[in-house]
VOFI-737424 format. One line per 2 residues: number of its first residue (from 0); for each residue x, z, y of C-alpha. Coordinates in steps of 0.25 Angstrom, whole numbers, plus 5000, padded with zeros to 4 digits. Example, Ala and Ser with C-alpha at 12.3 -4.5 7.8 and 13.67 -1.06 7.14 Angstrom:
REM VOFI-737424
0) 5049,5031,4982  5055,5029,4996
REM end
This chain:
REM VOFI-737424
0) 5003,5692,5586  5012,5704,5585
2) 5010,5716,5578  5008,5724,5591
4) 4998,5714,5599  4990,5715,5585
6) 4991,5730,5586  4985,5730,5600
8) 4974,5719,5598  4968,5728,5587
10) 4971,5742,5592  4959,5745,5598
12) 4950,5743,5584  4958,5750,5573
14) 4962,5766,5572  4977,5768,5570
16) 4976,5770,5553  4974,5756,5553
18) 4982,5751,5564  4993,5758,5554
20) 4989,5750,5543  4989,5738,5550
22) 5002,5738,5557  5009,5741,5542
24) 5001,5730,5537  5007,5720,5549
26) 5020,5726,5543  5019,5724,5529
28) 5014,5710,5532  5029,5706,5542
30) 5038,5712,5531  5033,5703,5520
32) 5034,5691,5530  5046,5694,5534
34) 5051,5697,5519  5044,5683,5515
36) 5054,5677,5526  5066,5682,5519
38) 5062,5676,5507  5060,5663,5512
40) 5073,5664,5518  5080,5668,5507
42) 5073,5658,5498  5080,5646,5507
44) 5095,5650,5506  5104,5645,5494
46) 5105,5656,5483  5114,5656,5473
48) 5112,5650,5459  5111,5659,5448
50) 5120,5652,5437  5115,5655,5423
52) 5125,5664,5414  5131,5656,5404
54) 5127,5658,5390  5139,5662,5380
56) 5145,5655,5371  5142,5663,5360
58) 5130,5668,5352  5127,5679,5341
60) 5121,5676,5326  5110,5684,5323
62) 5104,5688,5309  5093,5687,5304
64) 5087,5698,5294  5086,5689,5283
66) 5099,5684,5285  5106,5699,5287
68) 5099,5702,5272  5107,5690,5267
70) 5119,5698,5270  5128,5706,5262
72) 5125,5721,5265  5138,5724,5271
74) 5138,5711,5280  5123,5714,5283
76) 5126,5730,5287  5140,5723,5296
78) 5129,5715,5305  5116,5724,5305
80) 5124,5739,5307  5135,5734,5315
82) 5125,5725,5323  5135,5713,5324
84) 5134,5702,5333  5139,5689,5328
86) 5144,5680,5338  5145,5664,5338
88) 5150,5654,5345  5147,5637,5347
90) 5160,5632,5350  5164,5616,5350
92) 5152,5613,5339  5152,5624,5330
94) 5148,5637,5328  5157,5649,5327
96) 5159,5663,5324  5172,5670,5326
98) 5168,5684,5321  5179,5695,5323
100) 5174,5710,5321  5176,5722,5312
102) 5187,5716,5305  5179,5703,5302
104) 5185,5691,5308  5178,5678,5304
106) 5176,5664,5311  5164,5653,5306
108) 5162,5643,5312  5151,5632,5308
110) 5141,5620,5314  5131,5627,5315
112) 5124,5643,5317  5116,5645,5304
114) 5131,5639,5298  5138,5647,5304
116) 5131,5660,5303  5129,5656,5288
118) 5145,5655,5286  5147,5668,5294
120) 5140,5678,5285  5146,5672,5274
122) 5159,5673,5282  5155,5687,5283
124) 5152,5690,5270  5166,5686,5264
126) 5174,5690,5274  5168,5705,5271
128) 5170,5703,5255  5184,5699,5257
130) 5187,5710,5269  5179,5722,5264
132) 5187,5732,5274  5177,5722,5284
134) 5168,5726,5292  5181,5735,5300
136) 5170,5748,5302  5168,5754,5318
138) 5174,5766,5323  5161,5775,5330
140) 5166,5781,5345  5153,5792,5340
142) 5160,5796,5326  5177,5793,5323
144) 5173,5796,5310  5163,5788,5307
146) 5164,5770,5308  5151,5770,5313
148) 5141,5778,5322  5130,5785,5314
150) 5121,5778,5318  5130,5764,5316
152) 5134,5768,5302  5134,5757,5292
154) 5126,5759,5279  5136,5760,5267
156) 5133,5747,5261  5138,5744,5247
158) 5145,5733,5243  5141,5721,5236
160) 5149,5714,5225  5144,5701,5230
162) 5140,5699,5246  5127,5691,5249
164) 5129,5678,5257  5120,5675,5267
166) 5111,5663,5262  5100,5659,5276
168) 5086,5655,5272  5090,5643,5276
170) 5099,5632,5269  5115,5637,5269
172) 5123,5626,5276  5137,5633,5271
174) 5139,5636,5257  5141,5650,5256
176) 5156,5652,5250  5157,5662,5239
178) 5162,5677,5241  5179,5674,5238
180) 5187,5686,5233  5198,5692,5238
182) 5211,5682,5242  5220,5679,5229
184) 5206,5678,5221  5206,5694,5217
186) 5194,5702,5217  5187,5708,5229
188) 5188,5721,5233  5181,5732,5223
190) 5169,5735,5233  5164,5723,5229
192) 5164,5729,5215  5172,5727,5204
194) 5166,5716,5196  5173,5702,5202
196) 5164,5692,5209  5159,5680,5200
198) 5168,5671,5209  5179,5681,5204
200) 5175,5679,5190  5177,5664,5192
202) 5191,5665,5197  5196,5673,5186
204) 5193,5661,5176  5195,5649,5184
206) 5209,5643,5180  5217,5637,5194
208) 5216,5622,5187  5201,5622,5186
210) 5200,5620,5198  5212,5610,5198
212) 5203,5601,5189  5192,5603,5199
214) 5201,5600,5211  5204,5587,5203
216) 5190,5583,5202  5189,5583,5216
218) 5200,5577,5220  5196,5563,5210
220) 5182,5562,5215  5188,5563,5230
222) 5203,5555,5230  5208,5542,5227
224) 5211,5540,5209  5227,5541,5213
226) 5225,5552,5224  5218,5560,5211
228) 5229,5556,5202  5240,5563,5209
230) 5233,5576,5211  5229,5576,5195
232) 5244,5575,5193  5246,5586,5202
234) 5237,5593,5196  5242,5591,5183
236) 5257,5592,5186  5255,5606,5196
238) 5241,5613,5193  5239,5609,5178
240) 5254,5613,5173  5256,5625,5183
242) 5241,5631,5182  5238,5631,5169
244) 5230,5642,5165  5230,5648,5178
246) 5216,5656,5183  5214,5653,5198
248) 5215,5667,5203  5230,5668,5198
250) 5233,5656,5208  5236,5665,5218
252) 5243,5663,5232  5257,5666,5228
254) 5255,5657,5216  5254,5644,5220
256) 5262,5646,5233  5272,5650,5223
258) 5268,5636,5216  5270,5628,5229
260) 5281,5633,5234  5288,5628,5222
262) 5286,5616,5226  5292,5616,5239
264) 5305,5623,5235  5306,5611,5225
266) 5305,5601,5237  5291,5597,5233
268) 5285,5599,5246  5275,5588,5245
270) 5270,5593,5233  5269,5607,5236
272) 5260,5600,5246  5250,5594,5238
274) 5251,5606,5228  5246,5616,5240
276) 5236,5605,5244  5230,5603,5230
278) 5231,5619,5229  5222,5622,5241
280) 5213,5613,5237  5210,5619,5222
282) 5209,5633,5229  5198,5628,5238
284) 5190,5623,5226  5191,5636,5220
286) 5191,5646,5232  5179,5638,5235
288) 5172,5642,5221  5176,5652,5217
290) 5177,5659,5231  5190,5665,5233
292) 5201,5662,5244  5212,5652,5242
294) 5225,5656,5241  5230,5644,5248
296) 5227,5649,5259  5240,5654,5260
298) 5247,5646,5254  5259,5637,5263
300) 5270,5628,5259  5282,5627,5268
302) 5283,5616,5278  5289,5602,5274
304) 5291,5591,5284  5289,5577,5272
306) 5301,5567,5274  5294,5556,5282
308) 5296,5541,5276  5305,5530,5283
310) 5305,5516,5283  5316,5508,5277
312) 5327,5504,5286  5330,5488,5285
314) 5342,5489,5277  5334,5499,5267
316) 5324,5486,5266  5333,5475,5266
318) 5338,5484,5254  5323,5485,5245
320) 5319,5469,5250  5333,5466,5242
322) 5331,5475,5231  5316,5469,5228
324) 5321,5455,5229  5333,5455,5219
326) 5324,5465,5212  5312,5456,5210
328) 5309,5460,5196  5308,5474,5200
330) 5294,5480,5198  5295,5488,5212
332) 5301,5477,5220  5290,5469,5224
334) 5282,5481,5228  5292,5487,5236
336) 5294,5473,5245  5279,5475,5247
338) 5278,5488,5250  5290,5485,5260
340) 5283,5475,5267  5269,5477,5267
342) 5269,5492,5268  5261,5497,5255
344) 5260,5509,5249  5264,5510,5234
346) 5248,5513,5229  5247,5500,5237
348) 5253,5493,5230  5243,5489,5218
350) 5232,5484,5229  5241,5473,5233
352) 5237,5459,5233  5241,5446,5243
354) 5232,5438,5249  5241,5426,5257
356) 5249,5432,5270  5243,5447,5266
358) 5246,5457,5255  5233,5466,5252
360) 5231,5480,5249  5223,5493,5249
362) 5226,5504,5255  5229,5515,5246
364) 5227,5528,5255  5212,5525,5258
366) 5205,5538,5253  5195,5541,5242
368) 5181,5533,5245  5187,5526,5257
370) 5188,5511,5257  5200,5505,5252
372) 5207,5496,5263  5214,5484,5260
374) 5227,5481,5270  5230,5467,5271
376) 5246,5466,5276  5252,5452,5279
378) 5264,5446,5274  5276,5449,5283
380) 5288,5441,5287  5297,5453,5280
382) 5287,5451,5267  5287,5436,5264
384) 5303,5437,5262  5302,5445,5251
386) 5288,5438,5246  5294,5429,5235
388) 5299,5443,5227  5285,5451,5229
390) 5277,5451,5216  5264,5458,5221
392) 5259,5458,5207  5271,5467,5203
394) 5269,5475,5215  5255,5478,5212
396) 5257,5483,5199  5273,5491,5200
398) 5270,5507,5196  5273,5515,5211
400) 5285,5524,5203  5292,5509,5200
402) 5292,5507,5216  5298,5521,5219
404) 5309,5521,5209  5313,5508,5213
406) 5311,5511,5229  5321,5526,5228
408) 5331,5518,5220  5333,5509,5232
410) 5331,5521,5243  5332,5536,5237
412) 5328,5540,5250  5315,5532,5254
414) 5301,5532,5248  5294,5517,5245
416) 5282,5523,5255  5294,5520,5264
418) 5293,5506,5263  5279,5507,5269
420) 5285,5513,5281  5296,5503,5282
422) 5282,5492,5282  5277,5499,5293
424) 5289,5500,5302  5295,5488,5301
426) 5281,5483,5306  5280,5493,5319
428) 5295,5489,5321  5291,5473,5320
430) 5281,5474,5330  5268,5473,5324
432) 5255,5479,5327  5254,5495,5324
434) 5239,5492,5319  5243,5481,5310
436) 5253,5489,5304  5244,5500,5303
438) 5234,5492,5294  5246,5485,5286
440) 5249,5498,5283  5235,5504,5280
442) 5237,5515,5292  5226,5521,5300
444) 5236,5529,5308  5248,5526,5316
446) 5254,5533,5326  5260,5522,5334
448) 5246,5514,5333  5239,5518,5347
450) 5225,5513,5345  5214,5522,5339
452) 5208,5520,5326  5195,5516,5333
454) 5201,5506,5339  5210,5500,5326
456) 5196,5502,5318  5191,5492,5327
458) 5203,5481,5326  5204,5472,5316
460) 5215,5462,5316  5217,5449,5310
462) 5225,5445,5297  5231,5436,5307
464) 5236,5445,5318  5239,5455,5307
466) 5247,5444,5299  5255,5439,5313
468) 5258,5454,5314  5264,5456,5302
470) 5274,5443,5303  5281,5453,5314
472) 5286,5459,5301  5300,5451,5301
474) 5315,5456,5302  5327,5456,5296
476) 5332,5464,5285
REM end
């Protein structure tokens, strides 16, 4: 029924104030159905999704009260007055914080937050004793006059002759580094008053070659007995005889750069090599100590390509083979016909022993608390010529100079570790296996051997194939 035929049905019993009434009821009642229609209608077509914002990458550290009171007061004013938000990030693992405002420019980074925010104030901390000029102060738009608005104003705050570090409630999983003096070990700036630090007072007494003797401790609890031999002779030929007497905050920058470059205008770059070595690890000991900044830091040496070794040629073999056979009482000969055909190094050679087709020994560059390897390396063809003048015994037991004098009166211009090279190539050039001449030789790298470590840690060859390999070894001299 419409609304009209309603109207007329009922016309003749209501007065016209409720007709009204009724017809904007009747009206009220068609707008909502119709308004429910839309929305069914609108409820049925495809909308849109709605994609969610993506989250950033980085986050801020906060604070805590108990925290902020651990702080030295001018690192505590920086972050309360200035209100300022340090960012961080997690990046492939770890943690970081690239910090870069006011003047300040630091970068921690660590495995995980309470790490990192524990390294970052101390970063912080040390970074403003040794850059006092830091925090850079703000320039107001209200007062050009002024750094800061009135109502922004840092409180003067007076300095403390030793900054707090911030020590968490909880336990410190990074060792809080001590507070280091300016660089070239001098004293730090006089707001920090006048009397020297106690890490100071330590470094004005400390003689250079205490901390030599205590480098040298080290180094014989950690390296092999003639690893530690030759830096005690370094020690005692170099630091000992040059550094007597001299305090550790006189070894300035200039100074040993001064010492080393000596030795390169002398030629000896190799030891102007192991000299800078030896020294950055001494200034670590102590900068880690007594707190201050290693002057090693700056320190270079020129660039030295070393000569590279070569192999003998066969006319320089032919050569030594005869020498050691019409030389046969000579205390170097025997050792040199083994090192020549079996590849040894000269520290190899009081390992030695032979056990039927194979000679025996132990690798020598096998590293402090790592197992010693024997390498078993057969007999070749080239080797059982000269068998009948090899005394291993006398090889065993000939002093190392003994081989090097005899080996540079024969060739000035080759080193006996050369010989090791001419064992390796005239194996590669005879055809034999490249792994089998990496164990003969006692490698775990060679470039021209394609198969990974994996897989060479998973073969194991025979004596026998090893021994048939080995018989390829055969050519004329």
């Amino acid at each position: 029924m419409d609304q009209t035929k309603l109207f007329n049905s009922i016309n003749g019993d209501l007065d016209s104030g409720s007709m009204q009434l009724l017809s904007d009821t009747i009206a009220k009642a068609a707008a909502s159905a119709a308004v429910a229609a839309v929305r069914a209608a609108l409820s049925e077509l495809p909308l849109p999704q709605l994609t969610e914002k993506p989250k950033s990458k980085t986050k801020t550290i906060k604070f805590t009260k108990q925290e902020l009171n651990t702080m030295s007061a001018k690192l505590k004013n920086y972050f309360i007055y200035r209100n300022k938000i340090v960012r961080y990030r997690y990046h492939k693992g770890v943690f970081e914080i690239n910090y870069r405002r006011d003047g300040i420019q630091l970068y921690v980074a660590a495995k995980d937050l309470n790490t990192l925010k524990i390294r970052f104030v101390n970063e912080m901390e040390l970074y403003l004793v040794q850059h006092p000029e830091c925090p850079a102060p703000r320039r107001s738009r209200y007062d050009l006059h002024s750094p800061y608005p009135v109502s922004q104003q840092m409180p003067s705050v007076q300095p403390q002759i030793l900054p707090q570090y911030y020590t968490p409630p909880y336990p410190q999983p990074y060792i809080t580094p001590p507070v280091p003096p300016q660089y070239g070990m001098q004293t730090l700036p006089n707001q920090y008053g006048s009397q020297p630090l106690p890490q100071q007072a330590n470094i004005m007494n400390v003689l250079f070659t205490d901390y030599v003797a205590q480098w040298l401790e080290l180094k014989k609890q950690t390296v092999k007995p003639r690893t530690y031999e030759e830096y005690e002779r370094m020690s005692k030929r170099n630091f000992e005889k040059d550094f007597a007497g001299v305090l550790l905050k006189d070894m300035t920058r200039k100074k040993v750069q001064d010492y080393l470059f000596r030795f390169v205008e002398e030629g000896k770059y190799r030891t102007a090599e192991k000299l800078h070595l030896a020294f950055s690890c001494i200034f670590d000991l102590a900068a880690e100590d007594l707190g201050f900044v290693s002057p090693m830091k700056k320190i270079v040496l020129p660039y030295h390509e070393s000569k590279k070794g070569s192999a003998l040629t066969k006319e320089e073999e032919k050569t030594l083979v005869e020498f050691c056979i019409s030389h046969k009482d000579n205390a170097a000969s025997s050792a040199l016909l083994i090192m020549l055909y079996f590849g040894l190094r000269r520290s190899e050679l009081q390992t030695i022993r032979a056990e039927e087709n194979f000679l025996v020994c132990t690798t020598s560059k096998q590293r402090q608390g790592r197992i010693e390897v024997d390498r078993k390396i057969p007999f070749t063809p080239m080797f059982r010529r000269v068998l009948p003048y090899v005394d291993f015994q006398k090889a065993k037991t000939v002093n190392v100079n003994t081989i090097q004098t005899t080996f540079k009166r024969l060739f000035s211009n080759h080193h006996p570790h050369e010989l090791r090279y001419t064992f390796i190539t005239r194996a590669k050039e005879a055809g034999c296996n490249l792994e089998a001449v990496m164990i003969w030789a006692g490698h775990s790298f060679d470039k021209d051997v394609k198969t990974s470590a994996v897989d060479r840690g998973y073969t194991d060859y025979s004596e026998e194939y090893l021994y048939n390999e080995a018989q390829k070894i055969d050519y004329e001299l």
